[in-house]
C-alpha beads as a LAMMPS data file, in Angstrom:
LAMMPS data file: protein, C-alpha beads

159 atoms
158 bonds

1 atom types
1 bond types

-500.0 500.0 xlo xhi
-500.0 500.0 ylo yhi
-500.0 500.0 zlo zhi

Masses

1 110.0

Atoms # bond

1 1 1 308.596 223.947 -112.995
2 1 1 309.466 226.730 -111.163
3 1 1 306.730 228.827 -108.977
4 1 1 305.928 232.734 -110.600
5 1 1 307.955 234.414 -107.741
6 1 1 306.196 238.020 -107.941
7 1 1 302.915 236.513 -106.291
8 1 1 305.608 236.799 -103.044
9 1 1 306.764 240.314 -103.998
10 1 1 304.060 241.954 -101.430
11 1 1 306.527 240.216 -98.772
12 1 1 309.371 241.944 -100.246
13 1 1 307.533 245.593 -100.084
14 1 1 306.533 244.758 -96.369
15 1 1 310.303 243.819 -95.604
16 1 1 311.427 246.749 -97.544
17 1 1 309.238 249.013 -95.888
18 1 1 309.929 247.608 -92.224
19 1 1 313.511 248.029 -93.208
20 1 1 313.187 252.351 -94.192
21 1 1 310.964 252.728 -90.688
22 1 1 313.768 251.663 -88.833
23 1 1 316.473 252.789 -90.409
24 1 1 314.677 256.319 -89.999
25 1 1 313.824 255.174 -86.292
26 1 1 318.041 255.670 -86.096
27 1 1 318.486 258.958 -88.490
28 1 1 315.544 260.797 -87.684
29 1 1 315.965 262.989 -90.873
30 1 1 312.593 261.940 -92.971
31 1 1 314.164 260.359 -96.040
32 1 1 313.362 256.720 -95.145
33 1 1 310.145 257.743 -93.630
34 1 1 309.205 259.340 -97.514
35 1 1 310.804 256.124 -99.296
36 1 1 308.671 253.698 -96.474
37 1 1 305.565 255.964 -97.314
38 1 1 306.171 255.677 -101.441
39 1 1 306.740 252.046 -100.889
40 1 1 303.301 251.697 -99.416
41 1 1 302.197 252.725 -103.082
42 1 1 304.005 250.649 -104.490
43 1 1 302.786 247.424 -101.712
44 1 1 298.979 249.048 -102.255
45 1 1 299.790 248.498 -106.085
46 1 1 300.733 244.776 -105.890
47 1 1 297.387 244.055 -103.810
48 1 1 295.321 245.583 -106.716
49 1 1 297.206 243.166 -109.013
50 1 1 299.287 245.779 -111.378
51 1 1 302.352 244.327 -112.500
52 1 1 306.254 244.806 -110.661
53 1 1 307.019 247.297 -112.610
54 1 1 304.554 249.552 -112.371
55 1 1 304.805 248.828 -108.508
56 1 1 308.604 250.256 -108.498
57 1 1 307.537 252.740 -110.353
58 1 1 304.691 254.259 -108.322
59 1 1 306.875 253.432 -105.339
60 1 1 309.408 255.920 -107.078
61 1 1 307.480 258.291 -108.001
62 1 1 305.770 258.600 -104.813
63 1 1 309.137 258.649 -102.803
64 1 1 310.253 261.090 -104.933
65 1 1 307.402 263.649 -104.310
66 1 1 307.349 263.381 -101.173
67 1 1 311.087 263.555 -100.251
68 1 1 311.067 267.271 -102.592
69 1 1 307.894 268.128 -101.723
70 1 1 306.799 267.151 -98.049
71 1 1 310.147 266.610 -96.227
72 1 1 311.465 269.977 -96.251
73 1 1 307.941 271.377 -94.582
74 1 1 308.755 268.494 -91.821
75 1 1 312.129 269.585 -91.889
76 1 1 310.975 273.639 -91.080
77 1 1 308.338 272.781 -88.584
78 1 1 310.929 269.935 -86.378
79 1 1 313.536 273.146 -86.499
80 1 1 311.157 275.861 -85.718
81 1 1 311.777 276.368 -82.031
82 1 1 315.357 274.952 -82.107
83 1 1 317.943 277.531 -80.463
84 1 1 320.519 278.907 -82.483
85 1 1 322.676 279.560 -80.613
86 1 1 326.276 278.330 -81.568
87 1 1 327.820 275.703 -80.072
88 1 1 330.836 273.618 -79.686
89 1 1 333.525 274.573 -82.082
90 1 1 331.266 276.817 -84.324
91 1 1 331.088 279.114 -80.623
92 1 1 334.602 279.875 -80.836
93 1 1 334.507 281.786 -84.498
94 1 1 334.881 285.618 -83.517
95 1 1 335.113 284.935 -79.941
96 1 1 337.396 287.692 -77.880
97 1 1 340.434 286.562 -75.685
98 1 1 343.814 287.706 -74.107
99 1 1 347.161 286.532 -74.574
100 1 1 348.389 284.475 -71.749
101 1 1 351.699 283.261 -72.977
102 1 1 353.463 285.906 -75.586
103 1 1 352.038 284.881 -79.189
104 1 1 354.996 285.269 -81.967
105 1 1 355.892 283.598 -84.976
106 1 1 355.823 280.105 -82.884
107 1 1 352.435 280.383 -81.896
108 1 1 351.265 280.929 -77.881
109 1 1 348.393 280.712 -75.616
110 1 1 345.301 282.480 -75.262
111 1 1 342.694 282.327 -72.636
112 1 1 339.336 282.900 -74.271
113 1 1 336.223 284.955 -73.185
114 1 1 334.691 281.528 -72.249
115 1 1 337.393 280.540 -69.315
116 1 1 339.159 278.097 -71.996
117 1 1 342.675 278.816 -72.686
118 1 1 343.946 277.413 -75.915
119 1 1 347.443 277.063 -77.924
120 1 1 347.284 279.898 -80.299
121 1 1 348.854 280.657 -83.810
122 1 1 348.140 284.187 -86.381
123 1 1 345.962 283.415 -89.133
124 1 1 348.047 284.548 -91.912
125 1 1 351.760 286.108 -91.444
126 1 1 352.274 287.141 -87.749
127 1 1 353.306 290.482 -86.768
128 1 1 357.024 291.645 -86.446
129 1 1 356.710 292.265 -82.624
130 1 1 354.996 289.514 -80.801
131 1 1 351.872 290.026 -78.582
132 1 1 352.431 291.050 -74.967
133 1 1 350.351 289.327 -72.322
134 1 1 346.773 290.939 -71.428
135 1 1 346.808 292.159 -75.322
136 1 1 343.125 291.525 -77.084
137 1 1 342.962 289.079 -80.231
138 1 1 339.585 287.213 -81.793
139 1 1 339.622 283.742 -82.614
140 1 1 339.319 283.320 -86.615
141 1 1 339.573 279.642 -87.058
142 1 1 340.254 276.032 -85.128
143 1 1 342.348 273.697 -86.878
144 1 1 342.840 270.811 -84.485
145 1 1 343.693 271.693 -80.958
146 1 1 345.282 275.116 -82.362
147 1 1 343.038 278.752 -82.361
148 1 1 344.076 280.874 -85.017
149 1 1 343.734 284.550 -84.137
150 1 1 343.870 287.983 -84.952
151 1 1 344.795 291.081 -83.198
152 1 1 341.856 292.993 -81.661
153 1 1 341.447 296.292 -81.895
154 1 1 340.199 296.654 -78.297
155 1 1 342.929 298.782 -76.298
156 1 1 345.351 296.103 -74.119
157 1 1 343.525 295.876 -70.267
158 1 1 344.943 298.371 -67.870
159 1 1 346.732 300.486 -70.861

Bonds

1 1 1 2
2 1 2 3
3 1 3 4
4 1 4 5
5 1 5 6
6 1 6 7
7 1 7 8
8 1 8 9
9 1 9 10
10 1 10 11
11 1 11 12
12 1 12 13
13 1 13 14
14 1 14 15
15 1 15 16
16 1 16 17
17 1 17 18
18 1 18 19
19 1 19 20
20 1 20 21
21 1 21 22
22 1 22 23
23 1 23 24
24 1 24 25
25 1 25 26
26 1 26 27
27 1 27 28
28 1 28 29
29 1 29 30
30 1 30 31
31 1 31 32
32 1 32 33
33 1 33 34
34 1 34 35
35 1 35 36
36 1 36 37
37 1 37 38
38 1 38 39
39 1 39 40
40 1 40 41
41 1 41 42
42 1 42 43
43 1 43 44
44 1 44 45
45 1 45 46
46 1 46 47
47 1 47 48
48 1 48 49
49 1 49 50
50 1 50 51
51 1 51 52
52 1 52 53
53 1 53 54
54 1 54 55
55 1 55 56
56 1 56 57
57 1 57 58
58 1 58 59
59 1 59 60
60 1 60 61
61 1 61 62
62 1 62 63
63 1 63 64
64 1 64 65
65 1 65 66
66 1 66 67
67 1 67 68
68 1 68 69
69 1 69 70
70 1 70 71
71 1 71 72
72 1 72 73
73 1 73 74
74 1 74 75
75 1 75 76
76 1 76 77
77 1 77 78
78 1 78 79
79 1 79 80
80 1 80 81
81 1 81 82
82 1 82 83
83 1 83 84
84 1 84 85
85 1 85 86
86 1 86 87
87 1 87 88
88 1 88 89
89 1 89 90
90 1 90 91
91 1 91 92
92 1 92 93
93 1 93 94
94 1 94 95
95 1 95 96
96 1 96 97
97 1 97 98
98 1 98 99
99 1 99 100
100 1 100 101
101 1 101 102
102 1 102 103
103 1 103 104
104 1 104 105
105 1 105 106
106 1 106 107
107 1 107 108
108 1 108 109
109 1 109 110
110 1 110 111
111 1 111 112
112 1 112 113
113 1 113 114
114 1 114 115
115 1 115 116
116 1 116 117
117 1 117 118
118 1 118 119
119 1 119 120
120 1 120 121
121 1 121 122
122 1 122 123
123 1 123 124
124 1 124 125
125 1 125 126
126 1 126 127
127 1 127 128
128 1 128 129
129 1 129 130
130 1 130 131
131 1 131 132
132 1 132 133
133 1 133 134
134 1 134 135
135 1 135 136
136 1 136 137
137 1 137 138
138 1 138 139
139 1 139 140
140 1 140 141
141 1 141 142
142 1 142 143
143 1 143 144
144 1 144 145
145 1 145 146
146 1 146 147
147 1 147 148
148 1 148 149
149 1 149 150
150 1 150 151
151 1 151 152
152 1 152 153
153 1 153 154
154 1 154 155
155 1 155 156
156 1 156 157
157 1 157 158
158 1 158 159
C-alpha cells in the first residue's frame, strides 16, 4: 500500500517558498517575494490540517493580492529617490551636435554635445545639399552604432 503523500506536502511549500526568496534574492523586483509570502498561507493552511486544495488556493489568492495590491506601493517607495536622469542610450534622444564629416545621402559623422562622435544618417529623406562641417543637427534615434539626426535650427558656429 502506498503512503497518503500530502502528509509531506508542508515540505513541498517550504521548498517552494525557499525557491521564490531566492529567486527574488537575484531579480529584486517583489513578485517572488509576494508569491513566497502567499505561499506561507498556503504552508500555514496545511499545518491547520485543510485539505491541498484549499492550500493552493489560499496560496493563490494571497499571491495574487498582494502582487496587485502591495507590490506597486514597494515598487513607488524603492523608486522614490532614484535620479532620473537619462542615461546610456536613452541620453542621446534630442541631444545637440555638429557635423564633423559632411552628412549627405550616405550618412557622416557627428560629434555630439557629450565629446562622442558617432556615424550619422537623416531620419527620414536627407536634404538635397549635404551638411557642411560645424552645421547644428539633434540626434532623433540610435539604431545600432548609427545616430539618426535632424537639422537644427541653431545658426552654423562662426556664421
Amino acid at each position: 500500500m502506498l503512503p497518503d503523500l500530502t502528509q509531506y506536502l508542508w515540505i513541498v511549500w517550504l521548498c517552494f517558498i525557499g525557491v521564490c526568496v531566492i529567486i527574488e534574492l537575484l531579480t529584486l523586483e517583489f513578485t517572488f517575494l509576494m508569491i513566497a509570502t502567499g505561499s506561507l498561507g498556503g504552508f500555514a493552511a496545511n499545518l491547520l490540517g485543510a485539505p491541498w486544495w484549499v492550500q493552493i488556493l489560499v496560496a493563490l489568492v494571497l499571491a495574487v493580492l498582494l502582487i496587485l495590491l502591495i507590490r506597486p506601493v514597494l515598487l513607488r517607495l524603492t523608486r522614490k529617490g532614484a535620479d532620473p536622469t537619462p542615461t546610456n542610450l536613452s541620453a542621446l534622444y534630442g541631444m545637440s551636435g555638429r557635423v564633423v564629416l559632411e552628412l549627405g545621402e550616405n550618412g557622416g559623422q557627428v560629434k555630439l554635445a557629450n565629446g562622442e562622435t558617432w556615424t550619422a544618417a537623416f531620419e527620414g529623406s536627407p536634404p538635397e545639399v549635404p551638411l557642411p562641417i560645424g552645421s547644428a543637427v539633434v540626434v532623433s534615434a540610435i539604431r545600432g552604432s548609427t545616430a539618426f539626426v535632424i537639422p537644427s535650427t541653431e545658426r552654423r558656429a562662426g556664421a
